[in-house]
C-alpha positions as CSV (number, residue, x, y, z in Angstrom):
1,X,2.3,-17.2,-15.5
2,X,0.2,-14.2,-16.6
3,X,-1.9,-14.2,-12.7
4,X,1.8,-14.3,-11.0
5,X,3.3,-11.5,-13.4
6,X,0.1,-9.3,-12.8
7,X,0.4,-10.4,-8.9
8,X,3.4,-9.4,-8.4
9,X,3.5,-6.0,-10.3
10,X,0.3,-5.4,-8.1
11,X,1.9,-6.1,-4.7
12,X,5.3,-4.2,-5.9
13,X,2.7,-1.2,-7.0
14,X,1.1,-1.5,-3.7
15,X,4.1,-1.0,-1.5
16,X,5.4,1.6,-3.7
17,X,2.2,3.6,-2.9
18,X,2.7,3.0,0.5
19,X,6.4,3.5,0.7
20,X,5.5,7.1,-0.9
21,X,2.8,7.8,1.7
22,X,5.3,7.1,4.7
23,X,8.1,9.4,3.0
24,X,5.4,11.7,2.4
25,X,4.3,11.4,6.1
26,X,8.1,11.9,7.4
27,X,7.9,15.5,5.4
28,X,5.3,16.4,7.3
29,X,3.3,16.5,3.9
30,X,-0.2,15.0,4.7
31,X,-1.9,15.6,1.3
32,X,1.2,13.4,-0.4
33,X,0.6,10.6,2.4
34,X,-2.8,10.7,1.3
35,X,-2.1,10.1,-2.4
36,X,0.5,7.4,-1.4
37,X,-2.6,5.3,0.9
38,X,-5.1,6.1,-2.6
39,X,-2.0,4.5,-4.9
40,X,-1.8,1.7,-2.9
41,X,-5.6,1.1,-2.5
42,X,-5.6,1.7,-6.2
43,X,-2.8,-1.2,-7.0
44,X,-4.8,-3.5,-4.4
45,X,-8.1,-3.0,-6.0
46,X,-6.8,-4.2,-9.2
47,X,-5.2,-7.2,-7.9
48,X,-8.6,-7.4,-5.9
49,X,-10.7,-7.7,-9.4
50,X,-7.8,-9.3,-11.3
51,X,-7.2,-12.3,-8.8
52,X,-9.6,-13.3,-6.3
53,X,-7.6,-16.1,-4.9
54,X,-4.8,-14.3,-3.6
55,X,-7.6,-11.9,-1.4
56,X,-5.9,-13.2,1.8
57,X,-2.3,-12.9,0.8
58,X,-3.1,-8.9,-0.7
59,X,-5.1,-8.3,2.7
60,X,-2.0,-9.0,5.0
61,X,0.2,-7.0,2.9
62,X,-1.8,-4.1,3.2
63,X,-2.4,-4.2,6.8
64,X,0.9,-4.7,7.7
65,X,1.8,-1.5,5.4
66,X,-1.2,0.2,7.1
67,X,0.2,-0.7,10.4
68,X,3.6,0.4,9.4
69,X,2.4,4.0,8.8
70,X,0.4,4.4,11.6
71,X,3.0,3.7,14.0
72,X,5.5,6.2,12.2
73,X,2.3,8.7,12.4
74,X,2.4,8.3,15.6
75,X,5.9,8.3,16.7
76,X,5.9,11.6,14.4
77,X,2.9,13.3,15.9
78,X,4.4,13.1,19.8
């Protein structure tokens, strides 16, 4: 019960860093994206240490988020 609780708040801190970032991007605020990515990559190396059975699961989440942002990067930068 303990892994899944500290799983979950993990992956929920994970996208909240990410979601950040993106709003940040959509300002036009890079130096906010930026602490959004390093929140994120701070919630998944936790997970990372805490549980190193869920690597794969944590590892699609985080490109897909990744992916997420560039694309709005890019549709913003045109």
């Amino acid at each position: 019960m303990r892994t899944e609780l500290v799983f979950y708040a993990g992956t929920a801190g994970a996208w909240l860093g990410l979601a950040f970032g993106g709003w940040q991007l959509l300002r036009h605020n890079q130096a906010g994206a930026t602490q959004g990515l390093l929140l994120s990559a701070a919630f998944i190396a936790l997970l990372l240490l805490r549980n190193s059975r869920v690597i794969g699961d944590i590892w699609w989440s985080a490109l897909s988020g990744v992916a997420l942002l560039a694309v709005i990067g890019v549709l913003l930068t045109r």
